[in-house]
C-alpha positions in Angstrom: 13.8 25.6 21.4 17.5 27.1 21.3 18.2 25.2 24.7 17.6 21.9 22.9 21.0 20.3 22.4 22.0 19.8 19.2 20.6 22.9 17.8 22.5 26.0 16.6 21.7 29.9 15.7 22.4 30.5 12.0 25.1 32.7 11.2 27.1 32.2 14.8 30.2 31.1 13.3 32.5 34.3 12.1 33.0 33.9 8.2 36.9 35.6 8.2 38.6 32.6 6.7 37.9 28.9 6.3 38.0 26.6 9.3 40.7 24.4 10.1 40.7 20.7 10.5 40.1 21.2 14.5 37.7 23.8 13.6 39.5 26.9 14.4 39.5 29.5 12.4 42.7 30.0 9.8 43.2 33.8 8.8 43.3 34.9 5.1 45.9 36.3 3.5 47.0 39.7 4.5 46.4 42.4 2.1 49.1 44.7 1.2 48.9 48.2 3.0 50.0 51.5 1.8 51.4 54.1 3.7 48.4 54.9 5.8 48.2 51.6 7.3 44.8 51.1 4.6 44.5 48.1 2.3 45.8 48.1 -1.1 45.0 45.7 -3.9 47.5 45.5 -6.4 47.2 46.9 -10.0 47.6 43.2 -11.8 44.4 41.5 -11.2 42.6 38.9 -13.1 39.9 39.8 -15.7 36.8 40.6 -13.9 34.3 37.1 -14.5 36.7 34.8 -15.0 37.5 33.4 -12.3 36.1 30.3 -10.5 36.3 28.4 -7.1 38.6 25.1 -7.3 36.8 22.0 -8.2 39.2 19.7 -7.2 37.5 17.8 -4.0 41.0 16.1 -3.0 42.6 18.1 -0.7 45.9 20.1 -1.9 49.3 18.9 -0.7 51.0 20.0 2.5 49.6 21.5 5.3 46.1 23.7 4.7 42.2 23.2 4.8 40.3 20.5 3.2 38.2 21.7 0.4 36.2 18.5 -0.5 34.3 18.3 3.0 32.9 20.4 5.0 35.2 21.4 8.2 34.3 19.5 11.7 32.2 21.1 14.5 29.8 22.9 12.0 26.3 22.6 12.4 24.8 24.2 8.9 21.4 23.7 9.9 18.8 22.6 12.0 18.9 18.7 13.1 15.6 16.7 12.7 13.7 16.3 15.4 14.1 13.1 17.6 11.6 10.7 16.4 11.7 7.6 18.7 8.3 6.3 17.3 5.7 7.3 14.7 6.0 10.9 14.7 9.1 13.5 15.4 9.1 15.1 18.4 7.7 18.7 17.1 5.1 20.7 16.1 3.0 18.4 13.0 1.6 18.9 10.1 -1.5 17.4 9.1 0.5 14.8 6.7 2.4 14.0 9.4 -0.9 12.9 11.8 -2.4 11.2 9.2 0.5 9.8 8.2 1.5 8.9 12.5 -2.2 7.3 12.3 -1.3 5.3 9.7 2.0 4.1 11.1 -0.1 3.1 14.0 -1.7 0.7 12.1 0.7 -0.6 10.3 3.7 -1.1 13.1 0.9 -2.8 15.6 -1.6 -4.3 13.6 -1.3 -7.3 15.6 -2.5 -5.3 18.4 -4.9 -2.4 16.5 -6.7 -5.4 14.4 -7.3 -7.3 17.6 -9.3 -4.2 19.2 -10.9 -2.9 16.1 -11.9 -6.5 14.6 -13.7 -7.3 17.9 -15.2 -4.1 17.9 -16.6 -4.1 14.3 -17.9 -8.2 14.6 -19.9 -7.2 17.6 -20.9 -3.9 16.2 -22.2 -5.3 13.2 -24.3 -8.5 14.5 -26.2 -6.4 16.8 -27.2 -3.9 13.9 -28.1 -7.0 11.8 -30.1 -8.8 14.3 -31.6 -5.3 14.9 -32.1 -4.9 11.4 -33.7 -8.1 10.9 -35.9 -8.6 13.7 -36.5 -4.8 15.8 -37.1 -2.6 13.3 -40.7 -2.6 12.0 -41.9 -3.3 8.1 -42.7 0.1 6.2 -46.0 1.1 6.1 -47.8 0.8 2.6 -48.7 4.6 2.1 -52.4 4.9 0.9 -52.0 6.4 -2.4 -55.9 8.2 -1.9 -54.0 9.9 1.4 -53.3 13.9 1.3 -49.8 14.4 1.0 -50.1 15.7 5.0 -51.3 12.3 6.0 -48.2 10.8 4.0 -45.7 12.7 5.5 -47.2 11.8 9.4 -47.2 7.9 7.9 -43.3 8.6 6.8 -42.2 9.8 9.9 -44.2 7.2 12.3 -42.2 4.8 9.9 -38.7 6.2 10.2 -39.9 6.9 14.5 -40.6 3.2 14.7 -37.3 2.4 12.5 -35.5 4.7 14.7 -36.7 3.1 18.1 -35.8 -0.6 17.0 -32.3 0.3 15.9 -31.7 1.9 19.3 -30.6 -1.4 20.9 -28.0 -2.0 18.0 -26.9 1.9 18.5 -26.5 1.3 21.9 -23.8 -1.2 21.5 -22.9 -0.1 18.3 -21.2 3.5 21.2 -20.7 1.2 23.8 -18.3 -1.0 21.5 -16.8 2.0 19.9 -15.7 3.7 23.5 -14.4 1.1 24.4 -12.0 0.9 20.7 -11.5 4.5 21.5 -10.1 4.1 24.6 -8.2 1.1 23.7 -6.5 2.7 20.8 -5.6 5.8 22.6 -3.2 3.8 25.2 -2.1 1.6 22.0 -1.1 5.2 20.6 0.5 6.7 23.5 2.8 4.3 23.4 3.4 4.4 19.6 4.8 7.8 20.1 7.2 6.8 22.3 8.2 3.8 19.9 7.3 1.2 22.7 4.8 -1.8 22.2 1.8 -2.8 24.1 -0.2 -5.7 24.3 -3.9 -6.2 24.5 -3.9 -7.1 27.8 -2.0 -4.0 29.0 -4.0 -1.8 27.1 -7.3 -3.0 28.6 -5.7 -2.9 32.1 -4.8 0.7 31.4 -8.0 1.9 30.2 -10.2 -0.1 31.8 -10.8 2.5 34.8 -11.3 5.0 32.9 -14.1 3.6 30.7 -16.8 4.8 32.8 -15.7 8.2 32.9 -15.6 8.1 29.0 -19.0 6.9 28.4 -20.3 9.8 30.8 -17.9 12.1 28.6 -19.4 11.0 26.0 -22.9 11.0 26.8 -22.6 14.7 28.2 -21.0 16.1 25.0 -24.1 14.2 23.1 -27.0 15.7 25.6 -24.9 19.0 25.2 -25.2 18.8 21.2 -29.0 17.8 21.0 -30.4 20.5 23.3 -28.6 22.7 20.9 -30.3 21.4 18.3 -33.7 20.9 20.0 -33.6 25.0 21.6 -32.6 25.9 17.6 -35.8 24.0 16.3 -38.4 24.4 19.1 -39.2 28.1 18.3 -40.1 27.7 14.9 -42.2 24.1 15.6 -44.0 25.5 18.2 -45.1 29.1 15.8 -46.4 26.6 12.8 -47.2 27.7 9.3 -44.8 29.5 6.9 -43.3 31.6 9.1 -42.6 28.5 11.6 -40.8 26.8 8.7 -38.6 29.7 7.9 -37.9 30.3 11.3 -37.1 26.3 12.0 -34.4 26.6 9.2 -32.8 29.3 11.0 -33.0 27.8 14.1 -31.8 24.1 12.4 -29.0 25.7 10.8 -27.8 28.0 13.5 -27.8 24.9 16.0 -25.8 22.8 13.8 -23.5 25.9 13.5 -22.8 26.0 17.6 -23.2 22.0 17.5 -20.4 21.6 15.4 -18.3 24.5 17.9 -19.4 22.9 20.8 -18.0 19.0 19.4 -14.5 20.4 18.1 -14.4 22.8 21.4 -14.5 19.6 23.0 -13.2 17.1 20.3 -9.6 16.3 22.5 -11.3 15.6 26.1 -11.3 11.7 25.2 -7.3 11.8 25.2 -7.2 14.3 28.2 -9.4 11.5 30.4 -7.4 8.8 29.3 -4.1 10.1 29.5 -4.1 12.7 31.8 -6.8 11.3 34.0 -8.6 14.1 34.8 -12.4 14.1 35.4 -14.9 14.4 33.2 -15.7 18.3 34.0 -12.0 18.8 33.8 -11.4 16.9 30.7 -13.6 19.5 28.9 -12.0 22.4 30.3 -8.7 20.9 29.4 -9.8 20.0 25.8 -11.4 23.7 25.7 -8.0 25.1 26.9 -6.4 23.4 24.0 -8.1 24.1 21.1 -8.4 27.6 21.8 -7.0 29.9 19.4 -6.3 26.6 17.0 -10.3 25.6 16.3 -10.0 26.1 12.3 -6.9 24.3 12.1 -8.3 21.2 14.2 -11.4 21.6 12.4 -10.0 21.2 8.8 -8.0 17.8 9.9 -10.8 16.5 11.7 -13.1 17.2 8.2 -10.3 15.9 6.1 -9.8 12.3 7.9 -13.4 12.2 8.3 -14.3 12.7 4.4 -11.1 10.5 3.5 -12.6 7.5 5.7 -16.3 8.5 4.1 -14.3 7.7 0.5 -12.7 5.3 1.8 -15.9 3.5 3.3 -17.7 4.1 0.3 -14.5 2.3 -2.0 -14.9 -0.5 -0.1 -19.4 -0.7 0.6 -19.4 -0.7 -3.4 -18.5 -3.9 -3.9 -19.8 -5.9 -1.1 -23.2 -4.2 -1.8 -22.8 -5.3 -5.6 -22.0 -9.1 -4.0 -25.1 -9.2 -1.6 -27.6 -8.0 -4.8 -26.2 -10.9 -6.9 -26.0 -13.4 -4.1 -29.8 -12.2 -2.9 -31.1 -11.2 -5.8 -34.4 -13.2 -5.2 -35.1 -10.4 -2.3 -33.7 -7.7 -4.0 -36.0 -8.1 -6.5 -39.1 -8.8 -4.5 -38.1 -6.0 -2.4 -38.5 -3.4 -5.8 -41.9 -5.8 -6.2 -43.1 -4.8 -3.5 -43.6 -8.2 -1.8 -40.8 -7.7 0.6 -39.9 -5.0 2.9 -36.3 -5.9 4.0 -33.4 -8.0 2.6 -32.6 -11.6 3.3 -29.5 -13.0 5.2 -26.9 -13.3 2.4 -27.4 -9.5 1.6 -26.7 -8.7 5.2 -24.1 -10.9 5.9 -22.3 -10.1 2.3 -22.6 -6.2 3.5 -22.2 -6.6 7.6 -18.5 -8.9 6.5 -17.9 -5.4 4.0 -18.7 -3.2 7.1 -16.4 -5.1 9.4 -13.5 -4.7 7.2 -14.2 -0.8 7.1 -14.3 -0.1 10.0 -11.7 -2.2 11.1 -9.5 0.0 9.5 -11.0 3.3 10.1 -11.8 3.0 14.0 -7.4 3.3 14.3 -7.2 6.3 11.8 -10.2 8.5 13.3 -8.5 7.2 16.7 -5.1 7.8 15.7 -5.8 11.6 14.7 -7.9 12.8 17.7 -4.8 11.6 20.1 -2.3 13.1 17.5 -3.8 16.4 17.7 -4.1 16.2 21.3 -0.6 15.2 21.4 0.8 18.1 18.3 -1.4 20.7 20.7 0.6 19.8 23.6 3.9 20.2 22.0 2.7 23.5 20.7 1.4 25.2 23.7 3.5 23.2 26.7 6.8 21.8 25.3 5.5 18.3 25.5 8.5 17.0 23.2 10.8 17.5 25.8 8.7 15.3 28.3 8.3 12.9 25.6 12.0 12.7 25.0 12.4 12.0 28.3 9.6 9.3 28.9 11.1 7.5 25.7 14.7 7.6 27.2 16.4 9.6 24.5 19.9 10.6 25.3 20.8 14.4 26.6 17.4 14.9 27.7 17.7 13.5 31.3 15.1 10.9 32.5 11.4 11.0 33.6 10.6 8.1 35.9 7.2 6.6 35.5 6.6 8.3 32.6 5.7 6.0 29.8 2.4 7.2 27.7 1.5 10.5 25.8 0.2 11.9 28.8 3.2 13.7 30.7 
């Protein structure tokens, strides 16, 4: 980046004598010479340690540098980056995504809340209605049953379980896509320090939205046929060697599952921003990470095990609430004469779960389009294009360019 303006090599200025008050260099003091032409010190010179620099900062009288400040036209370092929103222009650091997430958040709540409030009310009344009223009772296991027969019961029961919740999981994506995509214009624009509404979000990524959910569902086929070739071998053999061989197979498919959703973990913010194609989105996201999988694998662990804690700090307390405000079901549910909780518990919980994820839907958001984002700057100088779109000065302008996309 030595063509950025502003910037300078270390070490370009010649160090003969100090500079001047325009900057130009003043010569030192001749030394005397001897008869050669050579340079000779004279025999009378101060004791060897004792002497020191001047520490008077007020410049001396008459004409001569200024020692208190540093002379003009001398660049001693290297300037920070331009940083016209929530992150500098530059290459990141993981702080400094988490910390541009953050910033998000807290700059455009009025905005982010809007999106990821919606989101999380209509998330969580379809998992409580589905809760309530799709998923099955559990089966009373027969206590004279071989422990065979229990495990078929147990996983009829949590089949069953599984197939009434998929209504509530279907919004549950739905909702979240659509937050994703929301939050990814709302972003863009964060980095160029510009504000968006939630009406010119949603016309933004509205056409897109499509795409997305057939991104989406492709990179979730893509991950369970991993994990269903990794298990079919050893379910199919049976017996002891079947299980040992299905725990190879389980493990090594959540191995190339996890590849495969990292590989492909900044396609979202290539379709929205870029918008490319699904197919192309991939290859795009693929082209990215390469050579940087570990990297975007730690952050992506790291925010997701912060919003885990995070999560968990704040389901503690509401759960506490819902067992003392329905404690008549919790304790007929440890009876045995009940087999789910009563409305207070859920509501106490869903209102806990709104308020979670309220907050995390913008961080999680706010670091996949970060990383795509840091990426980009790394591999294809996208803080010069961002520089431009945001209408810094010295960096010419971009017309029509105003998100993250380029």
């Amino acid at each position: 980046m030595n063509d950025t303006p502003g910037w300078t090599s270390p070490g370009s200025a010649p160090s003969d004598g100090p500079d001047g008050p325009d900057g130009s260099r003043i010569p030192g003091p001749s030394a005397p010479a001897d008869a050669n032409g050579s340079a000779q010190w004279s025999k009378d010179q101060p004791p060897a340690g004792q002497w020191s620099p001047p520490t008077d900062r007020t410049p001396p009288p008459g004409p001569g540098p200024n020692w208190g400040t540093p002379p003009p036209n001398v660049n001693w370092g290297r300037p920070p980056a331009a940083k016209p929103g929530i992150i500098p222009l530059r290459p990141l650091g993981m702080g400094e995504i988490l910390d541009g997430a953050v910033k998000t958040l807290r700059t455009y709540w009025r905005t982010v809340l809007a999106i990821t409030v919606t989101v999380a009310v209509i998330s969580q009344i379809a998992n409580i209605l589905a809760e309530r009223y799709l998923v099955p009772a559990a089966p009373e296991l027969n206590a004279d049953a071989t422990p065979a027969e229990q495990l078929e019961q147990s996983l009829e029961a949590a089949q069953a379980s599984l197939i009434g919740l998929g209504p509530a999981l279907l919004v549950t994506m739905m909702a979240s896509m659509v937050s994703a995509a929301l939050l990814t214009v709302v972003i863009s624009r964060a980095v160029l320090g510009r504000p968006v509404s939630l009406g010119s979000a949603w016309q933004e990524a509205r056409p897109r939205l499509l795409q997305l959910v057939g991104l989406t569902l492709l990179i979730a086929v893509m991950a369970s046929a991993i994990v269903a070739v990794g298990l079919l071998p050893g379910l199919l053999i049976g017996g002891a060697p079947g299980i040992a061989l299905t725990l190879l197979g389980g493990l090594g498919a959540i191995v190339a599952s996890v590849w495969l959703v990292i590989r492909f973990s900044l396609a979202s913010p290539a379709l929205m921003l870029e918008r490319r194609g699904v197919v192309p989105s991939l290859k795009r996201s693929a082209k990215l990470v390469q050579g940087s999988w570990w990297r975007i694998f730690g952050i992506t662990v790291l925010t997701q095990l912060l919003i885990f804690l995070f999560a968990m700090i704040i389901a503690i307390p509401f759960t506490v609430i819902g067992f003392a405000v329905d404690g008549e079901s919790f304790t007929n549910l440890l009876a045995g004469t009940a087999t789910t909780f009563g409305w207070p518990f859920l509501i106490v919980t869903g209102i806990g779960s709104v308020i979670t994820s309220a907050i995390t839907y913008p961080i999680s958001a706010g670091v996949t389009v970060l990383l795509y984002v840091d990426q980009r700057i790394r591999r294809e100088a996208l803080d010069l294009e961002l520089a431009r779109a945001a209408g810094l000065p010295g960096y010419g302008a971009t017309p029509g360019t105003d998100t993250a996309g380029g």
